[in-house]
VEXMI-136120 format. One record per residue: x, y, z of N, C-alpha, C in turn. Coordinates in steps of 0.001 Angstrom, whole numbers, plus 500000, padded with zeros to 6 digits. Layout:
REM residues N
XYZXYZXYZ/...
***
This chain:
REM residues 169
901827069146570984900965069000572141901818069192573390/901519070360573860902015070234576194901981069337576395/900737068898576238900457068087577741900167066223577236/901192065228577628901064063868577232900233063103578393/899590061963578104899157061201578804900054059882579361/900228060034580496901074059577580799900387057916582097/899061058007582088898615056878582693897062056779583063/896826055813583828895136055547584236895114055294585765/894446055959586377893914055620588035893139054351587820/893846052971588346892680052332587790892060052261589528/892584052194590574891802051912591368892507052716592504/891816052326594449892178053087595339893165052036595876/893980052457596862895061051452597294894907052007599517/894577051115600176894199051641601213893980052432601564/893576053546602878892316054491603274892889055720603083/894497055896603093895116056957602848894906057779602019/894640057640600774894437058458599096895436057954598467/896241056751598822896990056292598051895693055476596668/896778055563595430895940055381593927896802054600593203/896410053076592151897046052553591502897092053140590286/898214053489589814897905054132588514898943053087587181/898016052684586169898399052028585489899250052848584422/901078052837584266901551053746583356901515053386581944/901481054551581405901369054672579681902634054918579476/903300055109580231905347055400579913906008054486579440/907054053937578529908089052831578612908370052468579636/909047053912580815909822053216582154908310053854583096/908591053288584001907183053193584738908100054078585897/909322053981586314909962055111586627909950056322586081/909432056612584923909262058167585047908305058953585649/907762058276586275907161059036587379907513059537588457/908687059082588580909538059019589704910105061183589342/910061061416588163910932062816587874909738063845587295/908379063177587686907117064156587522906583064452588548/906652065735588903906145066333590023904571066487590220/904479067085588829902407067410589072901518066761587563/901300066128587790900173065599587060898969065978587115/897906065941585713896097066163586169895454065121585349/893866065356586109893465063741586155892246065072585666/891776064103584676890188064824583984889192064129584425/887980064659585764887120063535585587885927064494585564/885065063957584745883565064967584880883805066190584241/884286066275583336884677067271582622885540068587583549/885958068041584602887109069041585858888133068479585759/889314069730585443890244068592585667891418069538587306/891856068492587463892183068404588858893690068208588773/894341069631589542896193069129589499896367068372591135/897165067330590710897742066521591366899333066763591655/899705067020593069901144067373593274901250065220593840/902640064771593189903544063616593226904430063586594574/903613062764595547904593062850596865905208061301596812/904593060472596111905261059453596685904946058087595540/905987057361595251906036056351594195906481054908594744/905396054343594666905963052766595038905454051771593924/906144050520593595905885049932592571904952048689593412/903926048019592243903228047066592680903044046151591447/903689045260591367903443044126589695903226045030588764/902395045102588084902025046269586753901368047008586920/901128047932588194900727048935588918901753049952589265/901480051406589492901970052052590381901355052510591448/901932052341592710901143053126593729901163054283594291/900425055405594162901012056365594008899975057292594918/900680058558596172900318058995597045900635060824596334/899578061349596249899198062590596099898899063501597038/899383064702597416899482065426597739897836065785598378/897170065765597259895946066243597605894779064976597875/895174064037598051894239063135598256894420062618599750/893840062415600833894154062112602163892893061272602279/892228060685601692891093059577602462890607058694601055/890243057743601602890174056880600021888859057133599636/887819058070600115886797058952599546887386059799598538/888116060407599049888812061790597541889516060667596624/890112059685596795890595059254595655889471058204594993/889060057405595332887444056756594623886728057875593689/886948059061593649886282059799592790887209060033591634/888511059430591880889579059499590518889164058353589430/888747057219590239888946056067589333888812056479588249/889621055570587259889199055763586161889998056978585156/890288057673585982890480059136585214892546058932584787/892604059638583666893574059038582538894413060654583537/895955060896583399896276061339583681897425061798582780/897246063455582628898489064044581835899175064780582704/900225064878582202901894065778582680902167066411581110/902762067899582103903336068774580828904547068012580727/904681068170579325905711067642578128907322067820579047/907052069196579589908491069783580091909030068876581393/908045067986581968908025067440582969908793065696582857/908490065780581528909354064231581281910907064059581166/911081063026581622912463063393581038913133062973579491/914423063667579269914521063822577242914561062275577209/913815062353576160913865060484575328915090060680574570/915387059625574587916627059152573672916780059119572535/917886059188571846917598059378570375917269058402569568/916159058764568431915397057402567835914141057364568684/913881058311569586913074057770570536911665059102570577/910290058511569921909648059728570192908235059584570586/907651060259571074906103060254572045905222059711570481/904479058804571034903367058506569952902636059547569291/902190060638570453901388061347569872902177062483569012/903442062470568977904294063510567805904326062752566587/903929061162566263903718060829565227902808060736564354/901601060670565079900380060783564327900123061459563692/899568062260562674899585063041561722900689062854560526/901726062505560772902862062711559755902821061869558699/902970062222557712903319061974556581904187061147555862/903614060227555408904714058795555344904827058761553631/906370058796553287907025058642552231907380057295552000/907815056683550766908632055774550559910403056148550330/910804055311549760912432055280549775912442056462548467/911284056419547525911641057160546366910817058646546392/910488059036548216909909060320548481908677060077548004/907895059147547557906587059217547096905605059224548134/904685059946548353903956059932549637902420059065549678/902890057990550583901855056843550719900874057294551227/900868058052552850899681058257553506900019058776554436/899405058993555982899182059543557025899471058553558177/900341058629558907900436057726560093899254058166560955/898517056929561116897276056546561503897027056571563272/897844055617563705898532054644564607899578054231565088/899788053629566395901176052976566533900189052212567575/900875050874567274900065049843568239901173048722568279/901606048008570153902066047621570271902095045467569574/902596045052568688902230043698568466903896043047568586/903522041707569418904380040825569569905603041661570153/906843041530569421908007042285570002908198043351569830/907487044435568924907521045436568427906373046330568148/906629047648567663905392048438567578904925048311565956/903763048805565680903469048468564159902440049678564102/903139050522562700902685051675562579901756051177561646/900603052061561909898714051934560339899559053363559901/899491053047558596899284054208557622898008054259556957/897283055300556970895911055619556304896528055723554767/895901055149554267896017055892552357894672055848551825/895004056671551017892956057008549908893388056304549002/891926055652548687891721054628548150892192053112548225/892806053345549380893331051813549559893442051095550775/893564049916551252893576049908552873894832050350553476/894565050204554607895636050765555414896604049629555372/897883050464555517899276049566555449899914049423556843/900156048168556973900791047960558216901916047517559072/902896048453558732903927048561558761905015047850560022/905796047526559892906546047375561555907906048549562069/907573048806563185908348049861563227909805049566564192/910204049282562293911781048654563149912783049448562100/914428049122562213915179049759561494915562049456560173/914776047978559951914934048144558654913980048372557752/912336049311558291911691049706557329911885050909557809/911886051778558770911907053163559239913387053369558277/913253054559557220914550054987557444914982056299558295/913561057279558516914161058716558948912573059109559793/912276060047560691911791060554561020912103061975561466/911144062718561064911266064126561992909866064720561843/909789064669563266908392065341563892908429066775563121/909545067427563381909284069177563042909053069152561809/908808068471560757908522068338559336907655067434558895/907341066808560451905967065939560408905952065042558847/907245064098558834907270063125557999908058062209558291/907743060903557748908491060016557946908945059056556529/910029058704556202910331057648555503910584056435555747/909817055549554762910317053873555166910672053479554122/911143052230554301911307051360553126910152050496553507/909043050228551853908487049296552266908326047780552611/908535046964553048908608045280553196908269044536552280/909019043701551604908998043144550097907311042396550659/906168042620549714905581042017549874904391042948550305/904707043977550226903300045015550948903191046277549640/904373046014549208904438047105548075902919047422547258/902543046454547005901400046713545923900073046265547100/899957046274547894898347045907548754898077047442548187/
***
């Protein structure tokens, strides 16, 4: 996939076209190294040039290029916002976009293939991957280093070890 989602307009921020945008990023600074973002609303979607980044509690406040009255931005609310892929900066190693996991293919330690990574959903201190499997419920994994052993997106698979105790659900 180009293009990641990288946050939500949730609201307007005084008369300017300044916009709170709630980030979907780890660092809420990477916005800080994205120049143009687009916002889908009404089935239009709309490029946004990045003039200006200020932080607000678990908000960003954020001043667009093309928005100058808090009329043009009130028509954002709401609207989820993507940036091309090329626009982020490189994640770290071990480190990969949710949506390059979904689809892939989840092995055990003995290559046997359980199911389909479903999900990644954030719980307690960590993330916890759903694996889909047929005929059985979904497994729910934690995505740490001692069940992950390997991933690679370009082969769209992953291996774990499973957690004593989930083996047979």
């Amino acid at each position: 996939m180009n293009r990641l989602e990288v946050g939500k307009i949730n609201n307007t921020h005084g008369l300017h076209g300044e916009v709170k945008v709630l980030a979907w990023t780890d660092s809420p600074d990477t916005f800080e190294s994205i120049k143009r973002v687009y916002a889908s609303i009404n089935n239009e979607e709309i490029t946004l040039t990045v003039k200006r980044v200020k932080y607000q509690k678990n908000n960003l406040i954020i001043k667009f290029n093309e928005l100058e009255s808090i009329e043009e931005a009130e028509r954002l609310k709401g609207a989820v916002l993507t940036a091309d892929r090329e626009m982020l900066p490189p994640l770290p190693e071990g480190v990969y976009y949710i949506v390059d996991l979904i689809g892939c293919r989840v092995f055990d330690e003995n290559n046997i293939e359980l199911g389909t990574l479903a999900d990644v959903f954030r719980a307690g201190a960590g993330n916890v991957y759903t694996v889909k499997r047929k005929g059985k419920s979904d497994l729910l994994l934690p995505a740490n280093e001692e069940t992950i052993i390997s991933i690679n997106t370009e082969s769209e698979k992953i291996q774990i070890r499973v957690p004593e105790g989930l083996e047979d659900e």
